[in-house]
C-alpha positions as CSV (number, residue, x, y, z in Angstrom):
1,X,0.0,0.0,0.0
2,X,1.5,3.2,-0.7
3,X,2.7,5.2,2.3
4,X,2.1,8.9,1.5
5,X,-0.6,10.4,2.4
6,X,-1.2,7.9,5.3
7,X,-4.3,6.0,5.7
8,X,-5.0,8.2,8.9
9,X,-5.6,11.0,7.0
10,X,-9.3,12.0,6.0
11,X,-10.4,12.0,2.2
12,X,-10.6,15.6,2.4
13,X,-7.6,16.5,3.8
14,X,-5.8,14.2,1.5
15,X,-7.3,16.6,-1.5
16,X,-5.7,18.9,-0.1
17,X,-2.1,17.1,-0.6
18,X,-2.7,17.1,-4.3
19,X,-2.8,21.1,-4.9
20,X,0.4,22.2,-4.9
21,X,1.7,25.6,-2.8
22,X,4.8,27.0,-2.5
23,X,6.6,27.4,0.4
24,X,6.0,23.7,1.7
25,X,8.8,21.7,2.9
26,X,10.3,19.9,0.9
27,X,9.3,16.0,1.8
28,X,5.9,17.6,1.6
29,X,5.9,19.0,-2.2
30,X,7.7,15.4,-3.2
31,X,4.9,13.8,-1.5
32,X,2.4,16.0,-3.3
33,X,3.4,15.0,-6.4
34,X,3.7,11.6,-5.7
35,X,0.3,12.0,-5.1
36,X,-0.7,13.9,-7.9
37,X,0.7,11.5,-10.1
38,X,-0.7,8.8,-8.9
39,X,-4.1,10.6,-9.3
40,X,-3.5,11.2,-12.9
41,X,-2.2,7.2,-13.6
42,X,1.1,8.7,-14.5
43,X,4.5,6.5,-12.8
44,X,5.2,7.4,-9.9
45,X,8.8,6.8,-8.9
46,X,10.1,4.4,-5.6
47,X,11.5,5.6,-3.1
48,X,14.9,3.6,-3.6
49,X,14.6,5.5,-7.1
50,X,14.2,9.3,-5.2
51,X,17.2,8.2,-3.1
52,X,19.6,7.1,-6.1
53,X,19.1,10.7,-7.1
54,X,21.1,11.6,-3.7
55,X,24.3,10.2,-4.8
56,X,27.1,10.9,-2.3
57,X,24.4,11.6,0.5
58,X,23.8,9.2,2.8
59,X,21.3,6.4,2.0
60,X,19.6,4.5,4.6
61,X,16.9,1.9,5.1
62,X,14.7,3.2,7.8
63,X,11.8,1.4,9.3
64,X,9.4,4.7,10.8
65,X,6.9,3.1,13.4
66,X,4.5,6.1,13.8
67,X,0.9,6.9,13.3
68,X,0.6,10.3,13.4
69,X,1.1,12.2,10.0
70,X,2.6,15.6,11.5
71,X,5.2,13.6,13.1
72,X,6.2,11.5,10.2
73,X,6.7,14.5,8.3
74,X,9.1,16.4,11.0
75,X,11.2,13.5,10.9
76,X,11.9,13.3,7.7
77,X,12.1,16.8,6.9
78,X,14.4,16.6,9.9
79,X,16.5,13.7,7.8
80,X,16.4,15.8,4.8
81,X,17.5,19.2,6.5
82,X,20.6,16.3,7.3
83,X,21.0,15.7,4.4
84,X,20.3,12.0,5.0
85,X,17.2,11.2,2.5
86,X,16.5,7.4,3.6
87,X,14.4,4.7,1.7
88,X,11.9,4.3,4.4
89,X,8.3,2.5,5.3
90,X,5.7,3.7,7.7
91,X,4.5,1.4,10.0
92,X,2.0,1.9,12.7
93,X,0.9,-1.2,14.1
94,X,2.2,-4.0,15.3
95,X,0.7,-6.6,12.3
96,X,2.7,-3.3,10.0
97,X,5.3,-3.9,12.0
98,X,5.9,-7.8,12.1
99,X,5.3,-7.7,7.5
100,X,8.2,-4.8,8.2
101,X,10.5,-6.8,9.8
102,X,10.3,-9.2,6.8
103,X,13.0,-6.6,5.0
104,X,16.2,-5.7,6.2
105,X,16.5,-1.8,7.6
106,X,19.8,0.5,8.7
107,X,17.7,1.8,11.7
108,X,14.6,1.7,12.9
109,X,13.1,5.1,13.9
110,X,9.2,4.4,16.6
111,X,7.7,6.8,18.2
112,X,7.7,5.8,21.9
113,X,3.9,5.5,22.3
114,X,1.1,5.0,19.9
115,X,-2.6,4.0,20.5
116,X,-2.2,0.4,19.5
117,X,1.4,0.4,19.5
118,X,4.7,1.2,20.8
119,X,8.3,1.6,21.1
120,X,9.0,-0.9,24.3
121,X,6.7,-3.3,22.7
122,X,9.2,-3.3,18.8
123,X,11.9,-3.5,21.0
124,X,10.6,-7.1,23.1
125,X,9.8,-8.4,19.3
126,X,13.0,-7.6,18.2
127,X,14.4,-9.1,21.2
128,X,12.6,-12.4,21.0
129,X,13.5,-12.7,17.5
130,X,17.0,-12.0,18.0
131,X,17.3,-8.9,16.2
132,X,20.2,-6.5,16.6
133,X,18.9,-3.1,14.3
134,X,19.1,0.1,16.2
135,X,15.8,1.5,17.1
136,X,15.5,4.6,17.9
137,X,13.0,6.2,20.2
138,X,11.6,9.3,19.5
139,X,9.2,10.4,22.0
140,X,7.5,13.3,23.4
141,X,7.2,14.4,27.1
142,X,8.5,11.2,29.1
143,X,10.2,11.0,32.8
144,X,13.8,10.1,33.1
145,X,12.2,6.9,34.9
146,X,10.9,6.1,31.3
147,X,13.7,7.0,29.0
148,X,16.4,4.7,31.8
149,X,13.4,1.7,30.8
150,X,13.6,1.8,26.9
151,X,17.2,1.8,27.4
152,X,17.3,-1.1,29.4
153,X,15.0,-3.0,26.9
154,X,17.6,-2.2,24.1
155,X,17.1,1.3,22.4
156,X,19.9,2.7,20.6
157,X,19.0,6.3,22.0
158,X,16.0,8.3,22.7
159,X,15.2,11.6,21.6
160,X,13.0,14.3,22.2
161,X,9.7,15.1,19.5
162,X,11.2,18.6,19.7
163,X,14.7,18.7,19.0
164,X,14.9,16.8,16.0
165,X,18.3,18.1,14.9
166,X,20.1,15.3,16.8
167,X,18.7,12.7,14.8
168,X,21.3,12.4,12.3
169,X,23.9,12.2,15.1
170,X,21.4,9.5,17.0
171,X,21.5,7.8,14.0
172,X,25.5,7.4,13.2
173,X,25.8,6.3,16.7
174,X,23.4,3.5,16.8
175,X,24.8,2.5,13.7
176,X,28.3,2.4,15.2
């Protein structure tokens, strides 16, 4: 299924992702005329095919385990202003989740707590499974009690919702 707009968005609001306006960012515009094309049956590329266009940069496979469409887009415009432009897939359950882990990713990026999903719970899959990607958490407002207990069930770091510019950084090191 294709990933941008996400399904959580309402039919209206996705109409409004196919007029273009200046000024967006720009994950945004791509996405708008992803969409756009896809409305008008013309090909629409992959996004392995937007990151070859990168060369030089660098190119990851991220895993995004996040249901809220505002949020998905400040990370990767967050990536982007990193220059890091990542083939990625959006997951935000845990059935999305388990058909992700079918494919092999650089990082995994969750949010820390969804409505029918979360970071601690990706990280006891992974676990169980014997998986050894770096996920990292992004989460909102949580108590040091909170971010000491995702460590301790194997995240690579955790970050703040606001202070995205680190994420690069987070990234390199859970890689390392």
């Amino acid at each position: 299924r294709p990933f941008w707009p996400p399904p959580s968005l309402s039919r209206p609001l996705m109409q409004q992702y196919l007029v273009p306006r200046p000024g967006l960012p720009v994950i945004l515009r791509v996405a708008m005329k992803d969409a756009h094309r896809k409305a008008t049956g013309a090909a629409v590329p992959s996004s392995a095919e937007k990151t070859a266009r990168h060369e030089g940069r660098d190119a990851l496979r991220v895993l995004l385990v996040e249901s809220r469409a505002s949020e998905l887009e400040a990370i990767l415009n967050a990536l982007c202003e990193q220059k890091i432009y990542p083939t990625w897939e959006c997951v935000e359950s845990e059935a999305g989740f388990l058909g992700g882990l079918e494919s092999s990713w650089d990082v995994i990026l969750s949010a820390y707590e969804m409505p029918e999903f979360g970071a601690v719970h990706a990280l006891r899959i992974m676990r169980e499974r014997g998986m050894d990607t770096p996920l990292v958490v992004i989460a909102g407002c949580i108590g040091e009690a909170a971010v000491a207990a995702v460590m301790r069930e194997g995240a690579a770091d955790v970050l703040p919702r606001g202070s995205l510019v680190d994420l690069g950084a987070a990234i390199r090191r859970a890689r390392e």
